[in-house]
C-alpha positions as CSV (number, residue, x, y, z in Angstrom):
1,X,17.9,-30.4,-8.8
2,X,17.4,-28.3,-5.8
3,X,14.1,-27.4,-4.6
4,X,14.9,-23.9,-5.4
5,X,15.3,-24.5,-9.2
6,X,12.7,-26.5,-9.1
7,X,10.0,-24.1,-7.7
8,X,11.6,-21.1,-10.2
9,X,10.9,-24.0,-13.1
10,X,7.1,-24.7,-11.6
11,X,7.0,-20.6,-11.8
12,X,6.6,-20.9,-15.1
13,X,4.2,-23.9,-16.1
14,X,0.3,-22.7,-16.1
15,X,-2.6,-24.8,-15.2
16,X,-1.1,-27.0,-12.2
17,X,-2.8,-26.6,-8.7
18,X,-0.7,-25.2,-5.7
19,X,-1.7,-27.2,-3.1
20,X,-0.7,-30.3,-5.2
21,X,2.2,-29.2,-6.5
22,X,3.6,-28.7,-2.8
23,X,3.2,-32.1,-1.7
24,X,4.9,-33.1,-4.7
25,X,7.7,-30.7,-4.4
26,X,8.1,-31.7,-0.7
27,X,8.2,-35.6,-1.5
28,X,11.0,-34.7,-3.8
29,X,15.2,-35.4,-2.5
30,X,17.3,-32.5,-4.0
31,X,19.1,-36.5,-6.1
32,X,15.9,-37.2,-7.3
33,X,16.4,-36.9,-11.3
34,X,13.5,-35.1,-12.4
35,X,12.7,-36.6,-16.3
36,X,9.7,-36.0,-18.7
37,X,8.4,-39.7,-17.5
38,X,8.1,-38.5,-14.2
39,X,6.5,-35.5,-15.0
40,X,4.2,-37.0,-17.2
41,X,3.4,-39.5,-14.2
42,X,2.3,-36.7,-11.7
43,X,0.1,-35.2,-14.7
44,X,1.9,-32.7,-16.7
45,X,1.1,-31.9,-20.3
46,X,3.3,-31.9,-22.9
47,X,3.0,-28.2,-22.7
48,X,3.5,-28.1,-19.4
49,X,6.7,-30.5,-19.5
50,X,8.2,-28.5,-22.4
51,X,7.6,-24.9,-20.0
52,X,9.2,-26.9,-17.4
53,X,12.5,-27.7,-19.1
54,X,12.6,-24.9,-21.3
55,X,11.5,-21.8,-19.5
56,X,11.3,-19.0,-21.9
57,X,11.4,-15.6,-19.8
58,X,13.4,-17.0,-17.0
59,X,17.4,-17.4,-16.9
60,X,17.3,-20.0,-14.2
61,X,21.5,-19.6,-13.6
62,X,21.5,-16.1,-13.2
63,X,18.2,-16.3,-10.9
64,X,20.7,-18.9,-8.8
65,X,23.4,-16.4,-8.6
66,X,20.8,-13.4,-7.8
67,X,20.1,-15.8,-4.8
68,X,23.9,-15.7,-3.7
69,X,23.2,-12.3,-3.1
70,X,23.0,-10.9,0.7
71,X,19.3,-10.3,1.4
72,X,17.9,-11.9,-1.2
73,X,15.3,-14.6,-1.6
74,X,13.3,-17.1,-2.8
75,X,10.1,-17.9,-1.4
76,X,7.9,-21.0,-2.6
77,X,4.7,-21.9,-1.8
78,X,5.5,-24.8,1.1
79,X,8.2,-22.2,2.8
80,X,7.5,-21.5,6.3
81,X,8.0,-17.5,5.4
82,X,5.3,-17.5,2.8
83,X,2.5,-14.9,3.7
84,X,0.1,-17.1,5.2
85,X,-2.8,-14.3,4.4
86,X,-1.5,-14.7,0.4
87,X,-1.4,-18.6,0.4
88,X,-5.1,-18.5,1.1
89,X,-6.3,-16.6,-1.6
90,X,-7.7,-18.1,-5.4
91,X,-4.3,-17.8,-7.3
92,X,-1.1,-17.3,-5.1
93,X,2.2,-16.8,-6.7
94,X,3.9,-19.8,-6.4
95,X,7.6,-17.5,-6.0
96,X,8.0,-14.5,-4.8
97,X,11.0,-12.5,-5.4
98,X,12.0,-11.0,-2.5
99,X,14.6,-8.5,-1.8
100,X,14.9,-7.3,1.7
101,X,13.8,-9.1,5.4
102,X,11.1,-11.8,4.3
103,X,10.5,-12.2,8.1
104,X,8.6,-8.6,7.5
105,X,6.1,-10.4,5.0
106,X,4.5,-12.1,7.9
107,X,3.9,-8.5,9.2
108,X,0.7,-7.3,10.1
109,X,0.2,-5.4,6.7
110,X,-2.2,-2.8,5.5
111,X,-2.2,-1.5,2.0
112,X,-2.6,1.8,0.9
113,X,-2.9,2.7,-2.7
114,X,-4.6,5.6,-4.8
115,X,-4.1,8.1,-7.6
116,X,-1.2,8.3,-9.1
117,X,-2.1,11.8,-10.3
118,X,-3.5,12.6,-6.8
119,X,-4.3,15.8,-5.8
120,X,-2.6,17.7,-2.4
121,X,-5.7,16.4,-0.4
122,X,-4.9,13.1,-1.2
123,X,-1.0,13.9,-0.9
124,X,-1.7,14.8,2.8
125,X,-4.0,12.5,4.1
126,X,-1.4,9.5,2.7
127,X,0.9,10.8,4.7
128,X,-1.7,11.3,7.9
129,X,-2.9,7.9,7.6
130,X,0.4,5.9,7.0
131,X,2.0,7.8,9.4
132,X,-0.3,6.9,11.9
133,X,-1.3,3.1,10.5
134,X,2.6,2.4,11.3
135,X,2.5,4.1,14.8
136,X,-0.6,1.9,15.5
137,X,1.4,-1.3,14.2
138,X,1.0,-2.1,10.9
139,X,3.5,-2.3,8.2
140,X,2.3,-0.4,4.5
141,X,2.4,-2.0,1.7
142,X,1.7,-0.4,-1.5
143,X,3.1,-0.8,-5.3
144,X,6.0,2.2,-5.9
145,X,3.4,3.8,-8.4
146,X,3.7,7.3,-8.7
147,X,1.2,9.0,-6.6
148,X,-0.1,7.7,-4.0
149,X,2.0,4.6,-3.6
150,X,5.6,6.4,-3.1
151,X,4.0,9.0,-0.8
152,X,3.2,6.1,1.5
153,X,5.9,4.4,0.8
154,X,8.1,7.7,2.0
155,X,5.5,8.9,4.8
156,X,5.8,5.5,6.3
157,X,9.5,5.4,6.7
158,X,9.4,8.9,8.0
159,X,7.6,7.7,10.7
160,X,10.1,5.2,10.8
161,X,7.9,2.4,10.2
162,X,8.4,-0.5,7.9
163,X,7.1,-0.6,4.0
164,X,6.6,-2.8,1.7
165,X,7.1,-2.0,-1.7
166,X,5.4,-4.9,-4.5
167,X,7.0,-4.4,-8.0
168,X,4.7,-5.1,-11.3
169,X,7.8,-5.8,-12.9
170,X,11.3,-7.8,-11.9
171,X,13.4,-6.3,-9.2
172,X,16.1,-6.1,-11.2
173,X,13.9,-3.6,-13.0
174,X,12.7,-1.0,-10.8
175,X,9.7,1.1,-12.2
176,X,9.4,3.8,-12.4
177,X,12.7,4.4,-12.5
178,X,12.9,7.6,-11.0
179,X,11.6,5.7,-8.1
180,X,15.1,4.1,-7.5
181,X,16.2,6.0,-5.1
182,X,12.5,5.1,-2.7
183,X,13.4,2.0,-3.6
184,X,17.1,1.9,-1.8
185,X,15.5,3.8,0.9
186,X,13.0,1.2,1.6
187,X,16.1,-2.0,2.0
188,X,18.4,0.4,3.7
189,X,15.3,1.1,6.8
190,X,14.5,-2.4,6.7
191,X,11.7,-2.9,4.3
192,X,11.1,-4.9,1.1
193,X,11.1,-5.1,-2.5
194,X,8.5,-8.0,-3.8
195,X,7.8,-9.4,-7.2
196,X,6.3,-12.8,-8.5
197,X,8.2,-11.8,-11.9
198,X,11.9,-13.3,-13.1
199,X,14.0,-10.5,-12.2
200,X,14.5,-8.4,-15.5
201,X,10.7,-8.7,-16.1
202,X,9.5,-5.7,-18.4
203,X,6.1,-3.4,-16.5
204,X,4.0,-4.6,-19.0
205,X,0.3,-3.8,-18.4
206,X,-1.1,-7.2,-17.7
207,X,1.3,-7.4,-14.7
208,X,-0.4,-4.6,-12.8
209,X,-3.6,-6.1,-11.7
210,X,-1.6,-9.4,-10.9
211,X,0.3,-7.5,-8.9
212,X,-2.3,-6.0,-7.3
213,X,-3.6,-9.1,-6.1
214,X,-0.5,-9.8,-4.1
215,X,-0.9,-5.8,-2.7
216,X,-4.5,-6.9,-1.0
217,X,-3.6,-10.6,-0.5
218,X,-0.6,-9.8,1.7
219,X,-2.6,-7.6,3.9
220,X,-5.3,-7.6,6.6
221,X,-7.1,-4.6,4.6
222,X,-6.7,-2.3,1.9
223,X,-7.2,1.6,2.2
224,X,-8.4,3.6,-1.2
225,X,-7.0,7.4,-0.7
226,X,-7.9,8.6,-3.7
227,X,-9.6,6.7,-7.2
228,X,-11.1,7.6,-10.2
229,X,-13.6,5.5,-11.2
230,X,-11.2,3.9,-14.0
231,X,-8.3,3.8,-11.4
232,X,-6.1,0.8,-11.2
233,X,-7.0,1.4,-7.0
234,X,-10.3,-0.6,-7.8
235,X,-8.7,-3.3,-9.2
236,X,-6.8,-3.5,-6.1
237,X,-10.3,-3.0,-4.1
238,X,-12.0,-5.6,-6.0
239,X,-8.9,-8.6,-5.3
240,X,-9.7,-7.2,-1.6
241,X,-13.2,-7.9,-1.8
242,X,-12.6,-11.1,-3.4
243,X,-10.2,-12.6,-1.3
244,X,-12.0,-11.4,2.3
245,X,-10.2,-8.4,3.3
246,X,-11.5,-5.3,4.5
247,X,-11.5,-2.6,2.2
248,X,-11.5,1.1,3.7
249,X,-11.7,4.3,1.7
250,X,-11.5,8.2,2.2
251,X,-13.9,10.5,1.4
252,X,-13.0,14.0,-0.7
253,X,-14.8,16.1,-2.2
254,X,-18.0,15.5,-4.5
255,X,-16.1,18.1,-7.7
256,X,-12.3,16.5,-7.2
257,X,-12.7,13.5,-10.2
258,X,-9.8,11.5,-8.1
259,X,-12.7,10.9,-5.5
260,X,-15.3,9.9,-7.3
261,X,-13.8,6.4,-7.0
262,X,-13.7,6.3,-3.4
263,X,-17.0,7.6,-2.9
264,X,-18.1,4.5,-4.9
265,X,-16.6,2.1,-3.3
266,X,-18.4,3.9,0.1
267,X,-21.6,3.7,-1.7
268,X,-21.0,-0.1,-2.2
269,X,-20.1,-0.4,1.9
270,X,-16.5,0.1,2.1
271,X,-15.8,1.6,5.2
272,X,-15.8,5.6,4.7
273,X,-12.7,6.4,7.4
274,X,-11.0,9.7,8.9
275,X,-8.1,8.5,10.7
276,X,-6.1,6.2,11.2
277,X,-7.5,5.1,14.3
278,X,-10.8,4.3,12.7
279,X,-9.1,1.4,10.8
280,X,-6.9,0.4,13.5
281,X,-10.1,-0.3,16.6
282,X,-11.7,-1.9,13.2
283,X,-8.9,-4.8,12.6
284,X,-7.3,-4.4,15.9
285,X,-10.7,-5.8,17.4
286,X,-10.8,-9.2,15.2
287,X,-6.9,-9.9,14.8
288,X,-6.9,-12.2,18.0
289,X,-3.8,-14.4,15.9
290,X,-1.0,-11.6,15.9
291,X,1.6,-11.9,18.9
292,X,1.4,-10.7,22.1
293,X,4.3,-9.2,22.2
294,X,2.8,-6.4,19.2
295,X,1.0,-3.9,21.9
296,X,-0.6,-2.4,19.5
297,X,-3.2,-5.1,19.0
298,X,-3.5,-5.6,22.7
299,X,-7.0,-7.2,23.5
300,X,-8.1,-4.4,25.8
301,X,-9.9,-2.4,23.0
302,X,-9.8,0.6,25.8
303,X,-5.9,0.9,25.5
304,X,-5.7,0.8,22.3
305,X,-7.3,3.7,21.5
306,X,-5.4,5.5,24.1
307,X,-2.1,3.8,22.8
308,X,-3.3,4.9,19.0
309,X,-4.8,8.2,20.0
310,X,-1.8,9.5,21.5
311,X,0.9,8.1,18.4
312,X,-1.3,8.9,15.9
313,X,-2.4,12.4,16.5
314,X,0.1,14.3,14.6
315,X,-0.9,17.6,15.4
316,X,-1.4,19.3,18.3
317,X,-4.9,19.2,20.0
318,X,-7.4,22.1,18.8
319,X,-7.6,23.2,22.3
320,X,-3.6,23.5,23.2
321,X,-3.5,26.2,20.4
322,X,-5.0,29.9,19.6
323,X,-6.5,29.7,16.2
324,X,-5.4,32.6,14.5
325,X,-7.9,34.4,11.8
326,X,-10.6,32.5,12.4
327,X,-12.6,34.7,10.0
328,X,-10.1,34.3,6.9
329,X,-9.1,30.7,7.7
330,X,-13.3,29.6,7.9
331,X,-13.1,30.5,4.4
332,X,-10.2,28.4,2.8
333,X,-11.7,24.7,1.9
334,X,-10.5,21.3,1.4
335,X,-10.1,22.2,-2.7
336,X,-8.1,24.7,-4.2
337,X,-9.4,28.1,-2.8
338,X,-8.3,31.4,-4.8
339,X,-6.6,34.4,-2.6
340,X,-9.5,36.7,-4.2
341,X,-12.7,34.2,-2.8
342,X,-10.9,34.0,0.5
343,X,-11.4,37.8,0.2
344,X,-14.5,38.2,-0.9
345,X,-16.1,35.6,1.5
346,X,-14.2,37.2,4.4
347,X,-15.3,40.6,3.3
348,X,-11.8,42.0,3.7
349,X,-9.2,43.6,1.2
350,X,-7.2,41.0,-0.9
351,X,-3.8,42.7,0.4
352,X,-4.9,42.3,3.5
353,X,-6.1,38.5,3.3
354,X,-2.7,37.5,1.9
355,X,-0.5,38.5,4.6
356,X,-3.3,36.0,6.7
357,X,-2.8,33.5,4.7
358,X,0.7,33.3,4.4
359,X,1.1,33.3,8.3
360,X,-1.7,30.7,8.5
361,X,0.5,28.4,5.8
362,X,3.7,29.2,8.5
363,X,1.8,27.7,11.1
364,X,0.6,24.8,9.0
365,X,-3.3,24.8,8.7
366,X,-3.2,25.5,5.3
367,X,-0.9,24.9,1.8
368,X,-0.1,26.9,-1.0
369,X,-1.0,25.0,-4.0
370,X,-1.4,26.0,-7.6
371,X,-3.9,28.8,-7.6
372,X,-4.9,29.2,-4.4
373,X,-4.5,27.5,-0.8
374,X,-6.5,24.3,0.7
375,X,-6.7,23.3,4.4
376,X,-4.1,20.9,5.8
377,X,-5.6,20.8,9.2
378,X,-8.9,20.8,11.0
379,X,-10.4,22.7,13.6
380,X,-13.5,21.8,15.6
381,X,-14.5,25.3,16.5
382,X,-14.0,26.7,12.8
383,X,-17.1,27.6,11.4
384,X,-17.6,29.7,8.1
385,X,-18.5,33.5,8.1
386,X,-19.4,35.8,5.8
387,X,-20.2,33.3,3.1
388,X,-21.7,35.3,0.2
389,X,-24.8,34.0,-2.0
């Protein structure tokens, strides 16, 4: 029995520590015939035995011929490509599934996760943040949710970065499904697809918060966009917390529900953050292991905030642009403002304010959402006029 089949059997026996059961796999010859006497002799129930032979929701042949597959792998616990941040923490999986490069699971790695019914704040600072987290280095990994996940998932490959997508469910079952097509995306640029599950696995609900735990465990720090305060995000926090990682979240505003999570997790000293350079002097300035050859972690702190300042800064500067209507665009906030408050804050005719706006949403400081416009971008120098009380 190869090592292989025996690790996918050892997937599915509960109650055996992973540290010992390396150091027996690894004392094991792929001719060693592995019996019930045997197993009983290193310690195994007769629960555990019976899992062991006759795994119930694992088809160890086709699992085999998945592995035949180009770009697809097994990983074990004593494997050299293992995430060495996930073998560290309470409970690692002792498999993961992994579909894509594993060499990108050693990857300096920062999660991002959040709403899945986020709002277009939250849409637009994902994409700030991962677009400038992989510019400063990191690879995202987040969990294909709808929401916040496949934004980051997508705005990190548009900045063509690396993602890493971890499934709460088999890979041979993508959910959602209508995240398919992010999930092709992701191998075909060179990123992952990761699962502890057998590979037609079911989403059932339980399997979220374990797969959460691989999310933070894989990654030097987990970033909270947006989170209710029943949000599956803080599940994700709280493995973060748990296993030593540095949890970072993003402020929004106090009447937008989808924050009130965040600002939790701030009020319990998560790191309240802006940008993306925020979290990248943060664990850029402790992560003294990564190579060398990754500038982006260079131990001069001085250039790498020039390095990160100039990838990350999306927009232009304030100053290499004219703002245009100051007085109408001091008056569109971060939530949904109406066209008619615009105008009566302004103090100018509602026809009038609408052709503003709409030339202020062509040159991209604000959006048109669903009933009204927010602001996409800041401006130093705005301040608010004509606010009536």
């Amino acid at each position: 029995m190869t090592q292989q089949e025996v690790w996918l059997r050892l997937s599915e026996v509960k109650g055996l520590r992973a540290a010992r059961l390396c150091q027996w796999v690894d004392s094991l010859d792929d001719d060693t015939p592995l019996t019930s006497a045997l197993l009983r002799a290193q310690g195994f129930t007769e629960e555990q035995r019976s899992a062991f032979f006759h795994p119930h929701s694992l088809n160890i042949t086709a699992s085999l011929a998945w592995l035949e597959e180009e770009n697809h792998h097994l990983i074990s616990l004593n494997n050299p490509e293992y995430p060495p941040l996930l073998k560290k923490i309470a409970s690692p999986p002792r498999l993961l599934y992994v579909q894509g490069p594993p060499e990108l699971l050693l990857s300096p790695q920062m999660a991002m996760v959040g709403s899945r019914d986020c709002s277009h704040y939250g849409e637009h600072w994902a994409q700030y943040f991962a677009a400038g987290l992989v510019n400063s280095g990191f690879t995202i990994t987040s969990g294909l949710a709808m929401g916040i996940d496949g934004i980051c998932h997508r705005a990190a490959l548009d900045a063509q970065g690396k993602t890493i997508a971890v499934l709460g469910s088999g890979l041979q079952y993508i959910h959602p499904q209508i995240h398919k097509s992010l999930a092709k995306r992701i191998l075909d640029n060179g990123g992952a697809l990761v699962s502890e599950f057998p590979l037609k696995a079911p989403p059932l609900p339980h399997n979220f918060p374990r797969r959460n735990r691989i999310i933070s465990g894989m990654s030097v720090g987990v970033l909270i966009i947006e989170a209710s305060l029943r949000s599956g995000s803080l599940i994700t926090a709280r493995c973060a917390l748990e296993q030593g990682r540095e949890v970072f979240a993003l402020p929004g505003s106090v009447h937008n529900p989808n924050s009130e999570g965040t600002h939790w997790l701030i009020k319990q000293g998560a790191y309240l953050v802006t940008d993306p350079l925020d979290i990248a002097e943060h664990i850029g300035s402790g992560l003294t292991w990564l190579s060398a050859e990754n500038d982006a972690f260079s131990d001069d702190s001085t250039l790498l905030s020039e390095k990160i300042a100039e990838e990350v800064n999306i927009c232009a500067e304030v100053t290499e642009l004219e703002l245009p209507f100051v007085d109408v665009l001091a008056n569109v906030g971060y939530e949904v403002t109406p066209v008619d408050v615009v105008a009566e804050r302004a103090g100018q005719p509602v026809p009038e304010v609408a052709v503003k706006l709409l030339e202020l949403e062509l040159a991209g400081w604000i959006a048109a959402v669903s009933g009204g416009y927010v602001r996409i971008r800041r401006a130093g120098h705005v301040r608010r006029t004509n606010v009536l009380i």
